[in-house]
C-alpha positions in Angstrom: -0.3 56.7 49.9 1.0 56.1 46.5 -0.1 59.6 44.2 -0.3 56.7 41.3 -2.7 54.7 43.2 -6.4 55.1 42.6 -9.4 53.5 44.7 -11.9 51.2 43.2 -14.5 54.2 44.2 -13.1 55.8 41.7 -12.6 54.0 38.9 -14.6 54.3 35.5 -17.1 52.0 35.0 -16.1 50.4 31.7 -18.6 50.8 29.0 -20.5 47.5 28.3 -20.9 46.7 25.0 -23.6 44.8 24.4 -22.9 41.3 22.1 -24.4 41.2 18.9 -27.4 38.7 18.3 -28.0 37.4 15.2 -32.0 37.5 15.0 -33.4 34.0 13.3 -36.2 34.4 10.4 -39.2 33.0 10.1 -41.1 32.1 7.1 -45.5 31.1 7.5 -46.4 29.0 5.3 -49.8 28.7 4.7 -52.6 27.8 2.2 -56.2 26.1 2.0 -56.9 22.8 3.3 -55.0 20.3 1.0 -52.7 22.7 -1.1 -49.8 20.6 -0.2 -48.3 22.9 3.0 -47.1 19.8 5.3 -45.9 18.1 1.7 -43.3 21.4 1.0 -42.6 21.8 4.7 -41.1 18.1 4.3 -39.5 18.7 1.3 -37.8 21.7 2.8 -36.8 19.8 5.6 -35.0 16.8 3.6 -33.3 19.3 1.4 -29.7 20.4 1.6 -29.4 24.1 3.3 -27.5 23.4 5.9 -30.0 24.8 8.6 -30.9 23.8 11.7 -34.9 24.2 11.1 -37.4 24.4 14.0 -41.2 23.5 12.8 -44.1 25.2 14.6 -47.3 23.8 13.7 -51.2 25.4 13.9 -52.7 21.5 13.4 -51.5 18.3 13.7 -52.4 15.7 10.6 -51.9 12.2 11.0 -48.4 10.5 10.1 -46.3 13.5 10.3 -42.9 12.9 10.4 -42.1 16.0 11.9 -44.8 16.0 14.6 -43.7 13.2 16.2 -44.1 13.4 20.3 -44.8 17.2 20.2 -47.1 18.9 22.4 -47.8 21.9 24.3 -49.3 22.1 27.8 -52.3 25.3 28.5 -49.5 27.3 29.4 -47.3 27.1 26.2 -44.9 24.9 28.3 -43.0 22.7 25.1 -42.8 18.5 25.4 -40.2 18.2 22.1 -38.4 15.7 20.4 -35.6 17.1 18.1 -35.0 15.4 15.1 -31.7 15.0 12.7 -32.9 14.1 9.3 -30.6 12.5 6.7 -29.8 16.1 5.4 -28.3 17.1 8.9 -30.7 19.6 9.4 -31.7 19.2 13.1 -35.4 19.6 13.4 -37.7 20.6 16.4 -41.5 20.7 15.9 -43.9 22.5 18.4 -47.4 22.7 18.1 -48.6 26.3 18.3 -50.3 27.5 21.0 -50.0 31.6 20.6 -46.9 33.7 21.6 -46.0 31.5 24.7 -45.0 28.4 22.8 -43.0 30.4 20.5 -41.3 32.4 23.5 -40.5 29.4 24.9 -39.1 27.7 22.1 -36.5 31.1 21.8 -35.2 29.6 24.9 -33.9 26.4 23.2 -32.2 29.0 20.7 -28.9 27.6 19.5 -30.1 24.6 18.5 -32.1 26.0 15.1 -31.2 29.3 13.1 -34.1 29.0 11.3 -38.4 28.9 11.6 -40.7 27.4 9.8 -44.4 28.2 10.6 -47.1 26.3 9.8 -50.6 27.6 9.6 -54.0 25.8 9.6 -56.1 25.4 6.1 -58.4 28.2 7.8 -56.2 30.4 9.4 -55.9 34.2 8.2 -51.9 34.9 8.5 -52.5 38.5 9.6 -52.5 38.3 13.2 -49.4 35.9 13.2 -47.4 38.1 10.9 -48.3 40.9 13.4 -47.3 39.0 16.1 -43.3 40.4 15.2 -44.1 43.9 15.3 -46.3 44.1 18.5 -44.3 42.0 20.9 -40.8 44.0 21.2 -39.4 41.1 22.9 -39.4 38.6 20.5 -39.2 40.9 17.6 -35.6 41.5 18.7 -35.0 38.0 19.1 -37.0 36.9 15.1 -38.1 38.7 12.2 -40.6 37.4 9.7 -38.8 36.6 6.3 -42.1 36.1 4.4 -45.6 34.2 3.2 -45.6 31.7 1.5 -49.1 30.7 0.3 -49.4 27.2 -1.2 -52.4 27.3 -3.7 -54.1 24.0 -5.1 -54.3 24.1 -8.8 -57.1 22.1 -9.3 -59.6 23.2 -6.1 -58.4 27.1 -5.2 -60.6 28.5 -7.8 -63.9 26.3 -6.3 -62.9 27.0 -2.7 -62.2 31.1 -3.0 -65.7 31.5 -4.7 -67.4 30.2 -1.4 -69.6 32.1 1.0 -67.6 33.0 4.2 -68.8 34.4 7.4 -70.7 38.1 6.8 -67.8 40.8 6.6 -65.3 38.4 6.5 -63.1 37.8 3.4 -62.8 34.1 1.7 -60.0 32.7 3.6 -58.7 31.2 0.7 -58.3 34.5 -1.0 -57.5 36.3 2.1 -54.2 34.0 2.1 -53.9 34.7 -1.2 -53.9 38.7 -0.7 -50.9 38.4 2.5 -48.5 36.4 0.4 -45.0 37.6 -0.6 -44.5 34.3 -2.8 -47.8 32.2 -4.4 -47.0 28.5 -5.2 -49.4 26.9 -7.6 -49.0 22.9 -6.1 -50.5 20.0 -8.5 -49.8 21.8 -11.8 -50.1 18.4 -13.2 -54.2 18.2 -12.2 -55.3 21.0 -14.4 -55.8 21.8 -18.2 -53.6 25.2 -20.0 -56.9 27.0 -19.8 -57.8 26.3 -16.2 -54.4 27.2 -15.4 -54.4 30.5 -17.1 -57.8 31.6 -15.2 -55.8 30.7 -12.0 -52.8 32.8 -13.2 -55.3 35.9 -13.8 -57.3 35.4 -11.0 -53.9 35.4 -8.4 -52.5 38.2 -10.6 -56.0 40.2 -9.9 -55.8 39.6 -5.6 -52.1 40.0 -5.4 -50.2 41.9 -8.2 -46.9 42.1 -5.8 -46.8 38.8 -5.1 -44.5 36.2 -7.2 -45.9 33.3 -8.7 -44.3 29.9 -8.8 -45.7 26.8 -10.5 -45.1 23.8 -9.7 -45.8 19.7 -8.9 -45.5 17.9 -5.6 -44.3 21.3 -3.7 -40.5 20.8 -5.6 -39.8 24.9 -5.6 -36.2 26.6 -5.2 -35.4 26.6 -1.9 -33.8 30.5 -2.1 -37.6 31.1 -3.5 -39.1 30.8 -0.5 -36.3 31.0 2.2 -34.5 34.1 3.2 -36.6 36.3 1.3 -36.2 39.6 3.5 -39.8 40.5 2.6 -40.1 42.9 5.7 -37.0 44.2 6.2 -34.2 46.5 4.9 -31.4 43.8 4.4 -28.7 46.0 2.7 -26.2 43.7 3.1 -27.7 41.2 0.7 -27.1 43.3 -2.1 -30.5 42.3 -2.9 -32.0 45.3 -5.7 -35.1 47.5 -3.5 -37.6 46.0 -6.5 -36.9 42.7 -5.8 -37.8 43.2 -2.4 -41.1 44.7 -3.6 -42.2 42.9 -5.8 -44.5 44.6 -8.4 -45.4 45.2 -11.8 -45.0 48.1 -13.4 -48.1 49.4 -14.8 -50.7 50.8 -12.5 -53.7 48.6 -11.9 -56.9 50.7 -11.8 -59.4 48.4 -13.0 -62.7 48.6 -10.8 -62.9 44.5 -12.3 -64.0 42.3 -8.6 -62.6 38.9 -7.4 -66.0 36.4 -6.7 -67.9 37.5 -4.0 -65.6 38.6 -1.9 -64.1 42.1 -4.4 -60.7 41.7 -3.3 -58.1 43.5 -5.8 -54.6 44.9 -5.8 -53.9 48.6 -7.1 -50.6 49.6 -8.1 -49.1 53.5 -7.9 -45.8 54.8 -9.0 -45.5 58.5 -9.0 -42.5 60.6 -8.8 -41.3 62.8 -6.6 -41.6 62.6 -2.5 -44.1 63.3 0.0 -44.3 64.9 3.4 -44.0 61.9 6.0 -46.4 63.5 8.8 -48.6 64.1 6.3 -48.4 60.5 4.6 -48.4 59.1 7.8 -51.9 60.8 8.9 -53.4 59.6 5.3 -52.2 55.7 5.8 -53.9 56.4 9.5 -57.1 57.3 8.1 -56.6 54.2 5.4 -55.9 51.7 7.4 -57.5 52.7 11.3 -59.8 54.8 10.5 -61.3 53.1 7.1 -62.4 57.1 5.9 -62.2 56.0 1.9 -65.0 54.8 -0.1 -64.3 52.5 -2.6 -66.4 50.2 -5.0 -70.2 49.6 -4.3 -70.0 52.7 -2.1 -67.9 50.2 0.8 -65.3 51.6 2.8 -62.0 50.4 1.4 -60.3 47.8 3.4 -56.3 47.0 3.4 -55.4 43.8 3.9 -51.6 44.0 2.6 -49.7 46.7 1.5 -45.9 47.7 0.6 -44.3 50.2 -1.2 -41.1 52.2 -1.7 -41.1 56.0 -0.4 -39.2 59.0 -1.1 -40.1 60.6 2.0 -38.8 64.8 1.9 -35.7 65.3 4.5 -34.8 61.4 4.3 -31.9 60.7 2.1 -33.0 57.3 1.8 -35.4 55.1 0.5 -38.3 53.7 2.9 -40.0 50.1 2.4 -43.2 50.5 3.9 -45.1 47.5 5.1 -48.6 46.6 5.9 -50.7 44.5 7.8 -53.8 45.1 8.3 -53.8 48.0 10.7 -50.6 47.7 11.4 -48.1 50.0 9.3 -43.9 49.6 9.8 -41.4 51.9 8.0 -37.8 51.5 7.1 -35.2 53.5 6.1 -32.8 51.5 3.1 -30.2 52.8 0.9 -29.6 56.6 -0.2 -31.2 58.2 -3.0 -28.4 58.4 -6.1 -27.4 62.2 -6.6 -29.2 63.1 -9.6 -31.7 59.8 -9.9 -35.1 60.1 -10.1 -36.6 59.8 -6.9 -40.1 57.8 -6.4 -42.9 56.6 -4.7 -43.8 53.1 -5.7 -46.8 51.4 -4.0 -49.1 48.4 -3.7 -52.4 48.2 -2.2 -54.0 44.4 -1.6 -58.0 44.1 -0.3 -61.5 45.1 -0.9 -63.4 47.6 -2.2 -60.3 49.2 -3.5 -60.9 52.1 -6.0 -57.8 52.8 -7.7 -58.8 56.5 -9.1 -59.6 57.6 -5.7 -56.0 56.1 -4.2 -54.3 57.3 -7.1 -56.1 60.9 -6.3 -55.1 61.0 -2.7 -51.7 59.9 -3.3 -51.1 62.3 -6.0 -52.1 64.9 -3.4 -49.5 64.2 -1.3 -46.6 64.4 -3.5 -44.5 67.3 -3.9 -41.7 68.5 -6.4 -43.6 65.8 -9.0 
């Protein structure tokens, strides 16, 4: 037998290496009932982008161009009909029916690189945005870009200072408090001094969130597309600030939103903190609900981001927020020699900014 000559027994197996797949964003969009969602979901879709856009929607309305012939069967099974608009973008619209329909649309993948989601006037974007960090599978297939809440200029005031359910937060303001990017719609229904009450009344719920105005849901479309408001995304060159977005003073006010007392607090503080120990205060935050707050009521969280300087990490952390639901990620390294922070953001009830600013100073060191 030839020395040279080697068996297939024993032969290497060649390392795989596994191809690299390009995860596709989504963006919700959601508002009230009549803020203009479906009317800036159209605009997007005539737009130039050059995206191949599929459209999942909670509702369907009547006369929809792009819910034409779309349905889904009891057990997310999708009945489609893909659309090219003038702009080229090829569109697909799917009406939701929880994680199956969307599963199942990820099998027509290659046909869109991009998702918009739709919610109902009622719905509570929470629980969909969470929807990316519990379900492994399709959060290595999508990640959630953003919220965009559309807000109607004339009415949002009226419908945020409505009773709700008992415990339960306005919707209207609770869509208000998830948002990465607020859009005042119908600018052109309201007086200068209605208009600044909205602006202070937004700025109050959501102090992190950017506010654009406008008419007929016209916006930027790099305003409210590819925002990377949950992720890292170094290679953007995007700045860390940009990505969380907030002011820079520190909002302690005890001042309460209608009936339903939601506020934003913002902290900066400098130095780092301990992560096991940060990680069991958020714990008790966010599961546990240990903090009182204003009116001697447990604080509730209904959004939250922030910048960390965590000790033993070189890097900087975004922290995000959901409800219970808490995700961190490492970003770019600390500058030798630059001031090292902890910026953060807290967005729902009862909140008591002393107290959070007392906690979180306790868990700083080298400040």
């Amino acid at each position: 037998m030839d020395k040279d000559f080697v068996s297939s027994e024993d032969e290497e197996c060649p390392v795989l290496v596994p191809a690299t797949v390009n995860r596709i964003p989504v963006t919700i969009i959601t508002g009230f009932l009549g803020a203009g969602k479906t009317t800036l979901l159209n605009y997007i879709l005539t737009e130039q982008h050059n995206k191949k856009i599929a459209v999942i929607l909670n509702e369907f309305g009547e006369g929809s161009a792009v819910e034409k012939s779309m349905s889904v069967g009891t057990d997310g099974e999708l009945f489609e009909e893909w659309l090219e608009l003038r702009n080229g973008c090829l569109c697909c619209s799917v009406k939701d029916n929880g994680v199956k329909a969307i599963e199942n649309l990820m099998k027509k993948r290659g046909k869109f690189d991009y998702i918009l989601l739709e919610t109902t006037g009622l719905a509570d974007p929470g629980p969909i945005a969470s929807i990316f960090w519990m379900d492994d599978e399709l959060g290595s297939d999508l990640y959630l870009d953003g919220i965009v809440t559309m807000v109607d200029a004339k009415y949002y005031l009226e419908n945020s200072s409505k009773n709700s359910q008992h415990g339960v937060v306005n919707e209207a303001i609770r869509q208000v408090a998830m948002a990465d990017v607020v859009i005042i719609n119908k600018l052109d229904l309201v007086t200068n001094d209605s208009l600044e009450k909205l602006r202070s009344h937004l700025q109050s719920v959501n102090s992190a969130a950017r506010v654009i105005e406008t008419e007929k849901a016209r916006v930027e479309l790099d305003s409210v597309l590819d925002l990377h408001s949950f992720d890292s995304c170094d290679e953007t060159n995007m700045s860390i600030n940009n990505r969380v977005y907030v002011t820079r003073q520190s909002n302690l006010s005890s001042a309460h939103n209608f009936i339903d007392e939601v506020t934003s607090v913002t902290l900066e503080m400098v130095g780092s903190m301990n992560e096991e120990e940060f990680d069991k205060w958020l714990q008790d935050l966010l599961w546990e609900k240990k903090f009182v707050g204003q009116g001697g009521k447990k604080m509730e969280i209904l959004r939250l981001k922030g910048i960390l300087s965590l000790v033993d990490e070189p890097k900087r952390v975004i922290l995000q927020a959901v409800h219970e639901l808490f995700d961190k990620t490492p970003t770019t390294v600390w500058k030798e020699g630059e001031q090292q922070i902890c910026r953060l953001v807290f967005i729902g009830r009862y909140l008591d900014g002393e107290v959070l600013k007392t906690f979180v100073q306790g868990l700083m060191k080298n400040s």
